[in-house]
FIVO-913122 format. One record per residue (C-alpha): residue in one letter; x negated, y, z negated; residue number from 1. Coordinates in nm, 4 decimals. Each point is the difference from the previous one (the first is absolute). Layout:
<nodes>
NODE|A|X|Y|Z|NUM
...
</nodes>
This chain:
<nodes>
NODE|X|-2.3717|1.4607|0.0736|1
NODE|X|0.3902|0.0598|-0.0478|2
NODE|X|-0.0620|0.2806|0.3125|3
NODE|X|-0.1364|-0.3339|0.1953|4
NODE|X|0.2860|-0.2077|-0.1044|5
NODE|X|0.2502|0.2440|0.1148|6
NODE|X|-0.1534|0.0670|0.3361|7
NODE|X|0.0000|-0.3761|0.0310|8
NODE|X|0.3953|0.0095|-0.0539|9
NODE|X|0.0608|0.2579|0.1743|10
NODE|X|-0.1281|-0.1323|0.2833|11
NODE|X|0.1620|-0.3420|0.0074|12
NODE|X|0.2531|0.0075|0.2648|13
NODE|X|0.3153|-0.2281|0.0602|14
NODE|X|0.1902|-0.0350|0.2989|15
NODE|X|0.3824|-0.0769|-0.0819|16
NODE|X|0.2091|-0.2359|0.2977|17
NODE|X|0.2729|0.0884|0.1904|18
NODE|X|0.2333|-0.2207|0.2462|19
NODE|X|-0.1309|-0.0692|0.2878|20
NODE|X|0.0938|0.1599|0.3267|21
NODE|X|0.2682|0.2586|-0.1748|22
NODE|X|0.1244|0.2922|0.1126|23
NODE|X|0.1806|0.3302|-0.0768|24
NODE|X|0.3476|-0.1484|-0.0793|25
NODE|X|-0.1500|-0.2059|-0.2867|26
NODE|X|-0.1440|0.3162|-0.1496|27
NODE|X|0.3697|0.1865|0.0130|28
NODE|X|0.1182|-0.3656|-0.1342|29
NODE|X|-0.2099|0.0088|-0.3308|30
NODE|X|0.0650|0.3624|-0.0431|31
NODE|X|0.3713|-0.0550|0.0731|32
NODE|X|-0.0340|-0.2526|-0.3019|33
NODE|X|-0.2044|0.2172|-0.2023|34
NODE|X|0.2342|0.2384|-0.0204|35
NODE|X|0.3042|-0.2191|-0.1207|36
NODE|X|-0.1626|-0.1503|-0.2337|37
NODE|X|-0.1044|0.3143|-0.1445|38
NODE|X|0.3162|0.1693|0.0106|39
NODE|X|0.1939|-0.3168|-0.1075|40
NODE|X|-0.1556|-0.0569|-0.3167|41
NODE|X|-0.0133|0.3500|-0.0687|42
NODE|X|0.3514|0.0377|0.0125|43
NODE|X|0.0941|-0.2842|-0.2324|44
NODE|X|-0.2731|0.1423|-0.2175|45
NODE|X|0.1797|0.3515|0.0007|46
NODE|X|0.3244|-0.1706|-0.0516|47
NODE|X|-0.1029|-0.2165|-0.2675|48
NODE|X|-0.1556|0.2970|-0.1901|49
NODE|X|0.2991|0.2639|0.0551|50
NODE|X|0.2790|-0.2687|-0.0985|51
NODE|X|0.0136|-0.0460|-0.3360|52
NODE|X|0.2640|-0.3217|0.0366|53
NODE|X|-0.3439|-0.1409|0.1798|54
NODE|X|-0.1960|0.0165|-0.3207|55
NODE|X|0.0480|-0.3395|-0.0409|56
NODE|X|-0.2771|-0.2919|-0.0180|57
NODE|X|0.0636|-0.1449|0.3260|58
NODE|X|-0.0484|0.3099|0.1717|59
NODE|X|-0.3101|0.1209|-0.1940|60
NODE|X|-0.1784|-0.3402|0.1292|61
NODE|X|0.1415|0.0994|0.3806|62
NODE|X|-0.1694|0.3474|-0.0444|63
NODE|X|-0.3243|-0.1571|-0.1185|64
NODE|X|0.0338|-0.2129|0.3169|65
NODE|X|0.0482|0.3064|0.2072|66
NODE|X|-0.2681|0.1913|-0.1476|67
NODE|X|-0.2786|-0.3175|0.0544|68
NODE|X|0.1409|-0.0099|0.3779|69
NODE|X|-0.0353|0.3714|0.0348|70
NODE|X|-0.3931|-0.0708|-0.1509|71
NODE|X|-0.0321|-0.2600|0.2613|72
NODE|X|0.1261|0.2268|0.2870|73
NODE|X|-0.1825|0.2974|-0.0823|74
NODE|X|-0.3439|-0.1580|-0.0567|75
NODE|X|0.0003|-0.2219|0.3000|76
NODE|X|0.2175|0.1031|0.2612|77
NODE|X|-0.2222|0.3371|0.0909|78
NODE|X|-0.2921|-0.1886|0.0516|79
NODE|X|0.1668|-0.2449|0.2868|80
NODE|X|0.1907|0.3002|0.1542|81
NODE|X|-0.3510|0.1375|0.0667|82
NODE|X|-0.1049|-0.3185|0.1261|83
NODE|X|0.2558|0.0355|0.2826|84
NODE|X|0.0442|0.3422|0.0340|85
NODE|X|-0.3773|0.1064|0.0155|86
NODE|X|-0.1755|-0.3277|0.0505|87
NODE|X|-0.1743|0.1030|-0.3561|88
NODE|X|-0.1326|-0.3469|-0.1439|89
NODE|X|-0.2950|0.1163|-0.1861|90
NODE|X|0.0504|-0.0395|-0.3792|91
NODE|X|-0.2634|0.1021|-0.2778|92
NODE|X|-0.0874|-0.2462|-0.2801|93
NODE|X|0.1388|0.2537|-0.3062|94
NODE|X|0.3214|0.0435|0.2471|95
NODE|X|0.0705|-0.3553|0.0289|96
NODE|X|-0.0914|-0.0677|-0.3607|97
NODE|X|0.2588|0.2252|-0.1055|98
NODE|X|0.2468|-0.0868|0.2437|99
NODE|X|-0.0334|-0.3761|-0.0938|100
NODE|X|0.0632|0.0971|-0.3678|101
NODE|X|0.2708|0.1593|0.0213|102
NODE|X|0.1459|-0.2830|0.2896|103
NODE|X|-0.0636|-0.3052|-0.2661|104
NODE|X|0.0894|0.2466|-0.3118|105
NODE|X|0.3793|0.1047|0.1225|106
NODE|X|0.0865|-0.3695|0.1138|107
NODE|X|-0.0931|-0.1913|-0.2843|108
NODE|X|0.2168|0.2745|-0.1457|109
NODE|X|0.2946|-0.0626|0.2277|110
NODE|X|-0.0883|-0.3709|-0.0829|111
NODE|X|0.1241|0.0960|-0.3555|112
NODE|X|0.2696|0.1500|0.0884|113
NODE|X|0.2243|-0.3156|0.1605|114
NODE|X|-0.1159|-0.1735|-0.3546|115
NODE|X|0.1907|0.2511|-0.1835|116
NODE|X|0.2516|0.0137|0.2320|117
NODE|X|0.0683|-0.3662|-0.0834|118
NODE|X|-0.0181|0.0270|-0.3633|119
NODE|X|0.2818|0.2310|0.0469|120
NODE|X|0.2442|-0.2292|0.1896|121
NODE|X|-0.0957|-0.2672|-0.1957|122
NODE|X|0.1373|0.2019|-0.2832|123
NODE|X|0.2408|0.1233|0.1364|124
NODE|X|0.1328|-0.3392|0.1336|125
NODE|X|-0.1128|-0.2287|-0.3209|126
NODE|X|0.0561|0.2247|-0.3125|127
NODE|X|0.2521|0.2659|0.0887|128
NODE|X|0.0917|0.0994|-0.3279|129
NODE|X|-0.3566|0.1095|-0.1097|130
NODE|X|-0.1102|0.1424|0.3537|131
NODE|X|0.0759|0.3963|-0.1679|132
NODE|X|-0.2495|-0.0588|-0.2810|133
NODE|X|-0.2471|-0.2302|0.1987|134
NODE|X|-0.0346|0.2081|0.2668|135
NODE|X|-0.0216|0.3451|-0.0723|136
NODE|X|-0.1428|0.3456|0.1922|137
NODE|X|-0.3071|-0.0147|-0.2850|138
NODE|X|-0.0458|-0.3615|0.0562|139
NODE|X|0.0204|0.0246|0.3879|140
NODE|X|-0.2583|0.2770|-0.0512|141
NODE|X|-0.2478|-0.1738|-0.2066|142
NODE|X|0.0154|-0.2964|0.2656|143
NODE|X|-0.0517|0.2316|0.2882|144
NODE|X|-0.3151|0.1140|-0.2042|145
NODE|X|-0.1048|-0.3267|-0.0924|146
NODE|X|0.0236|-0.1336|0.3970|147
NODE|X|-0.2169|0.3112|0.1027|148
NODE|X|-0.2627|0.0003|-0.2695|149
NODE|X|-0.0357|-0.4131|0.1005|150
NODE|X|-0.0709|0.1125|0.3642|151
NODE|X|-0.2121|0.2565|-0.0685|152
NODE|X|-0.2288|-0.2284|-0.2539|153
NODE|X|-0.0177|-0.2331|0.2838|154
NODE|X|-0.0756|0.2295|0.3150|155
NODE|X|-0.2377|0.2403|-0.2020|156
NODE|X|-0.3008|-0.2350|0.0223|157
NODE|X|0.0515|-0.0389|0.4404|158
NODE|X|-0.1538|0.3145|0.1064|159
NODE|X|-0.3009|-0.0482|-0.2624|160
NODE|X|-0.0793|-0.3669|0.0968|161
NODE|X|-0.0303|0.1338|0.3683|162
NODE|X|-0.2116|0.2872|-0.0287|163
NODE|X|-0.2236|-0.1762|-0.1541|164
NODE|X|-0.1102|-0.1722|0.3384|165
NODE|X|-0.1723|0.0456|0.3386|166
NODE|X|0.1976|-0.0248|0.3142|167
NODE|X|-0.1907|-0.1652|0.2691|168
NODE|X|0.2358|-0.2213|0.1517|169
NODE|X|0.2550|0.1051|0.3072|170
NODE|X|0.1934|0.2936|-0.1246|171
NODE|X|0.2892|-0.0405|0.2083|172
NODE|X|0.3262|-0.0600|-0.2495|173
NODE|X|0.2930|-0.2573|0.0867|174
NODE|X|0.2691|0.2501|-0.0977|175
NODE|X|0.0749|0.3848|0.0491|176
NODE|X|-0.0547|0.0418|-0.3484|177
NODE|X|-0.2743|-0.1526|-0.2821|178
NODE|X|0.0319|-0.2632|-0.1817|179
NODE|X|-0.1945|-0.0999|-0.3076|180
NODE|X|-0.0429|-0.3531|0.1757|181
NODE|X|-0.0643|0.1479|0.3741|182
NODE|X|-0.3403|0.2395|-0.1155|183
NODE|X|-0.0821|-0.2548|-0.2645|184
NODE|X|-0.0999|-0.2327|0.2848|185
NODE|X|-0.1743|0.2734|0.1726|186
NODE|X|-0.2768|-0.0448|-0.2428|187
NODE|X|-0.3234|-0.1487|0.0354|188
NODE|X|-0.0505|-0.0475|-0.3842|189
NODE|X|0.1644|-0.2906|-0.2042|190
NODE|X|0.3735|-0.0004|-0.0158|191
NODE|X|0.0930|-0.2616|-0.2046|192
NODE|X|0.0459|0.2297|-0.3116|193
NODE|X|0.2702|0.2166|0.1617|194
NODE|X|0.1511|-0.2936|0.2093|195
NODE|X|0.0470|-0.1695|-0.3693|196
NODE|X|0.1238|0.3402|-0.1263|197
NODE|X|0.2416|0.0657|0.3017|198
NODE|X|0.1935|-0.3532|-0.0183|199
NODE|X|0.0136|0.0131|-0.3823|200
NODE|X|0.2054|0.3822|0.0441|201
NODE|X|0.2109|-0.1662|0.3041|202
NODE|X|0.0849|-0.3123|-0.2327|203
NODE|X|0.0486|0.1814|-0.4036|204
NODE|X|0.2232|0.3003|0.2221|205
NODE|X|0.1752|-0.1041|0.2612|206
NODE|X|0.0126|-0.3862|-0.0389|207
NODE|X|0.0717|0.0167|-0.3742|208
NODE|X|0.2117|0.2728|0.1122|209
NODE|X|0.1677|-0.2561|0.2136|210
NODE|X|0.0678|-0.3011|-0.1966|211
NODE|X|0.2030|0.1837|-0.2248|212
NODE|X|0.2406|0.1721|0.2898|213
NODE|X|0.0502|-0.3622|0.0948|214
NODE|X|0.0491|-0.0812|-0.3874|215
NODE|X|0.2350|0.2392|-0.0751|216
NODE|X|0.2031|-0.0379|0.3610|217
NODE|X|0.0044|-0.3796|-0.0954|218
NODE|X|0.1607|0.0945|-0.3382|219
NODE|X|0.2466|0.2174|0.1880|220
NODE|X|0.1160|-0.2445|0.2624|221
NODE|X|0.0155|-0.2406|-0.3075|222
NODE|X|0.2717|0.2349|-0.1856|223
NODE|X|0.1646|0.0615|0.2866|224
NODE|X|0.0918|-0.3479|0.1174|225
NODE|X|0.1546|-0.0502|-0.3435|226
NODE|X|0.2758|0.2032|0.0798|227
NODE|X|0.2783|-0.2157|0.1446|228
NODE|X|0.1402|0.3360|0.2061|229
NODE|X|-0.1360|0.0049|0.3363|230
NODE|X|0.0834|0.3493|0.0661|231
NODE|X|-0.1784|0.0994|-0.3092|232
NODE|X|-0.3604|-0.2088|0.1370|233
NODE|X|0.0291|0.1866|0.3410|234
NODE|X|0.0707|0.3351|-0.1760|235
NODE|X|-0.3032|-0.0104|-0.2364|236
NODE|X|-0.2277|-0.1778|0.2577|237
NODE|X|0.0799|0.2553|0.2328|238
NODE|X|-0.1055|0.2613|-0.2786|239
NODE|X|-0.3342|-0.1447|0.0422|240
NODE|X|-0.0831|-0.0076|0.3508|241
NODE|X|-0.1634|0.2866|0.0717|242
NODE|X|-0.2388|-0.0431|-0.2706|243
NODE|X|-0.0953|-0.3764|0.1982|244
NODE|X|-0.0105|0.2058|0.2706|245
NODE|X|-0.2408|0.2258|-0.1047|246
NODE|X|-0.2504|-0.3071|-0.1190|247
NODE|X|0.0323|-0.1490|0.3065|248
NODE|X|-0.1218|0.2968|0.1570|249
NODE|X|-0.2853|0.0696|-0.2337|250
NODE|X|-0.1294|-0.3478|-0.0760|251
NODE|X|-0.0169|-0.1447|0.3302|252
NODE|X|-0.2514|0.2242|0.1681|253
NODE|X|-0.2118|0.0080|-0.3431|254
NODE|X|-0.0234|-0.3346|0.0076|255
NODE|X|0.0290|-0.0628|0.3516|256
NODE|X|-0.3599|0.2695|0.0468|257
NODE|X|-0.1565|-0.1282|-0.3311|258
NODE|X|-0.0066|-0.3718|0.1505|259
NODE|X|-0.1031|0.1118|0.3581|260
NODE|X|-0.3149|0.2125|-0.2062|261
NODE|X|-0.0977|-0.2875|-0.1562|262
NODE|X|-0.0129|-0.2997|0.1859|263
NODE|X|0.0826|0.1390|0.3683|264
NODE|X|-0.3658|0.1037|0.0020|265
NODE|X|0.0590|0.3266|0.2491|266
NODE|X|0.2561|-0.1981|0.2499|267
NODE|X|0.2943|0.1199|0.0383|268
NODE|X|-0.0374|0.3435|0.0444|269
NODE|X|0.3106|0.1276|0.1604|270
NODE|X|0.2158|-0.1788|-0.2626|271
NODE|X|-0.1768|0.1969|-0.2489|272
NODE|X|0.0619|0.3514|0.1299|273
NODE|X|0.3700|-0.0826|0.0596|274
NODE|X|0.0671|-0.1481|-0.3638|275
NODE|X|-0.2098|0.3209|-0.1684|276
NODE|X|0.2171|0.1922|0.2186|277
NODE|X|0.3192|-0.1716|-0.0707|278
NODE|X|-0.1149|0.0675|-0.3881|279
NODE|X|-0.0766|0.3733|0.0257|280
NODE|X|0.2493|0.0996|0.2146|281
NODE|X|0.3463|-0.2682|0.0251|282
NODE|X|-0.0273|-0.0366|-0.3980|283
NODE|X|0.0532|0.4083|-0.1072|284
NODE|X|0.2525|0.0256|0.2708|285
NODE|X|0.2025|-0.2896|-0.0526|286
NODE|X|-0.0180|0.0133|-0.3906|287
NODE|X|0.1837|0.3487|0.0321|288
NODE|X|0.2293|-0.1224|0.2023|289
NODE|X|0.0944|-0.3316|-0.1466|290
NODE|X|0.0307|0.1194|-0.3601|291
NODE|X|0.2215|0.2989|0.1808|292
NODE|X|0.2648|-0.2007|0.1669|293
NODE|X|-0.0191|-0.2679|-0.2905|294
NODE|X|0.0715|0.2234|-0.2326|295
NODE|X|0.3733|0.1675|-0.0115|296
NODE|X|-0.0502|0.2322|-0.2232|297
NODE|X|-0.3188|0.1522|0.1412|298
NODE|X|0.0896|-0.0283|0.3605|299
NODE|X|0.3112|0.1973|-0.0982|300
NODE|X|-0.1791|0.2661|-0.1488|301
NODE|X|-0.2114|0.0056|0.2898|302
NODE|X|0.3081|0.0661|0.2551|303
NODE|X|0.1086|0.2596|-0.2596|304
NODE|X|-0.3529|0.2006|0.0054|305
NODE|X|0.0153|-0.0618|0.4465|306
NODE|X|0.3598|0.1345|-0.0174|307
NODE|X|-0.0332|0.2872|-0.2512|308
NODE|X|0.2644|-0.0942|-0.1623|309
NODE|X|-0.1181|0.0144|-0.3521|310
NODE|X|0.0766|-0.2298|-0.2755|311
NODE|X|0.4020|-0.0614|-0.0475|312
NODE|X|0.0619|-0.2726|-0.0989|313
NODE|X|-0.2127|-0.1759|-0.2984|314
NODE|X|-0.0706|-0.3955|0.1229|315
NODE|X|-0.1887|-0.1986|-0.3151|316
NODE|X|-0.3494|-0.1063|0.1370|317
NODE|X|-0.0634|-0.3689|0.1151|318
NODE|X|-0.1298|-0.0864|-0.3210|319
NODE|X|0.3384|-0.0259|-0.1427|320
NODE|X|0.0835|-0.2119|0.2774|321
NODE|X|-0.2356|-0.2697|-0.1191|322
NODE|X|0.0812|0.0487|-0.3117|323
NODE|X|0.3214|-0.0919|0.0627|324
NODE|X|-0.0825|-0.2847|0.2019|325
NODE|X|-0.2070|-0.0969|-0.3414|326
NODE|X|0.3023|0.0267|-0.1987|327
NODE|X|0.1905|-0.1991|0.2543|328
NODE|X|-0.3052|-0.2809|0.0236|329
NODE|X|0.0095|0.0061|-0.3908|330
NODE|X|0.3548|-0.0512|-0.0711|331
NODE|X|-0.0187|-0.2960|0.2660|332
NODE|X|-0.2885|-0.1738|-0.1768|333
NODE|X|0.1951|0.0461|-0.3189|334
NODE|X|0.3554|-0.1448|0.1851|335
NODE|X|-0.2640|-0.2680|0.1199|336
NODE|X|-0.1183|-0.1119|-0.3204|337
</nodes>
């Protein structure tokens, strides 16, 4: 019976989309963006890792952000190049299973991963003088652990809900990739269990995950217009923008795709190749970059390691910055009061 059953599998077939009428130049255009992504967040990995005036919380959460885009890249990108390149379309059931597990597994991580980052400003913005015992290497590990055990809990289940069916319906995929949602409605068995499953992991990870980014950026802009200095609110707001920037970038296609799956009922199918593109390929490029030139400290260190200059001159990590600016948002509240 199980020989059967995997003959079955085996021979369930999907055929992944592409754009239509492309050519060559968007081939060289993904691999072109392949490639920096790859090699950007691979350098501030390195850099992050041989630095020891990085080993600081703020850049721990940047490299776990690195290493989820590098996930991403690796497990997706491949499979559209060869959509391109070779015309190859033609995905097995156990490749697409796995693909889609490890797609939904490494961004509800990288969901996590702006909620910490908030956490962090918020400390360091609201309670400066207990950010070096609130927020410490252990601690920041333990969260990281906590934010990937959560994921994985919630993505295990996915592939095992799916195999469980029979695919009957058109096998041709809205993406270049799978999606738990996209086979799921290649089915021609009952859904309703998995459709219940899959809005109840979008809604406890990334819209729980959510609410508090706003909540804690609400808190934030809250301390920061008590201080009466306007230099000081433009310094520490500007502290914080590449971290908005980085939401903005990773929520609005989520959400953007999630609503279009749901009640766009199949229409809209360009939109929806173009936002899953602009999530696997804009967000690990411009998240290396942003956090790069956002950062001083890092982007000097980066010119230093391009340069071969070495390491001269010691500059304290960005961390202390915003501590500072803490210190500086503390003293005003006091001077208000």
């Amino acid at each position: 019976m199980s020989a059967v059953n995997d003959t079955k599998f085996k021979s369930v077939i999907f055929l992944l989309t592409r754009l239509p009428n492309t050519h060559l130049w968007i081939s060289i255009l993904f691999c072109f963006l392949y490639v920096i992504s790859i090699i950007g967040n691979s350098i501030i990995l390195f850099i992050v890792k041989t630095d020891p005036s990085l080993h600081q919380p703020m850049y721990i959460f940047l490299s776990m952000l690195s290493i989820t885009d590098l996930g991403i890249s690796i497990t997706t990108i491949p499979t559209i190049l060869g959509i391109y390149l070779f015309n190859s379309r033609e995905i097995s059931l156990y490749t697409c299973l796995a693909q889609l597990f490890f797609i939904h597994l490494l961004q509800y991580i990288e969901s996590s991963v702006p909620l910490l980052m908030a956490f962090e400003h918020l400390i360091v913005i609201h309670n400066p003088l207990r950010y070096a015992s609130i927020v410490t290497l252990p601690r920041v590990a333990k969260m990281g652990l906590v934010a990937v055990l959560r994921a994985m809990v919630l993505i295990l289940p996915l592939p095992f809900l799916l195999k469980r069916f029979r695919y009957c319906h058109a096998n041709v995929l809205s993406h270049s990739y799978c999606l738990f949602r996209e086979v799921m409605k290649m089915a021609c068995s009952d859904i309703t269990v998995n459709s219940i499953y899959g809005l109840f992991t979008k809604l406890f990870q990334m819209g729980l995950d959510l609410q508090l980014i706003l909540l804690s950026y609400v808190m934030i802009l809250k301390t920061v217009l008590s201080i009466a200095s306007y230099k000081d609110c433009l310094r520490a707001l500007n502290t914080c923008v590449s971290h908005l920037c980085a939401l903005l970038l990773f929520y609005t296609p989520e959400i953007s795709l999630s609503v279009i799956h749901r009640f766009g009922k199949g229409s809209y199918p360009l939109l929806q190749i173009l936002l899953g593109y602009m999530s696997l390929f804009l967000r690990p490029l411009i998240n290396s970059i942003v956090y790069s030139m956002k950062s001083k400290h890092l982007r000097v260190r980066i010119n230093r390691c391009s340069s071969s200059e070495g390491s001269v001159h010691h500059v304290a990590p960005l961390t202390w910055e915003m501590k500072n600016i803490g210190y500086l948002f503390h003293t005003g509240l006091l001077h208000l009061r």
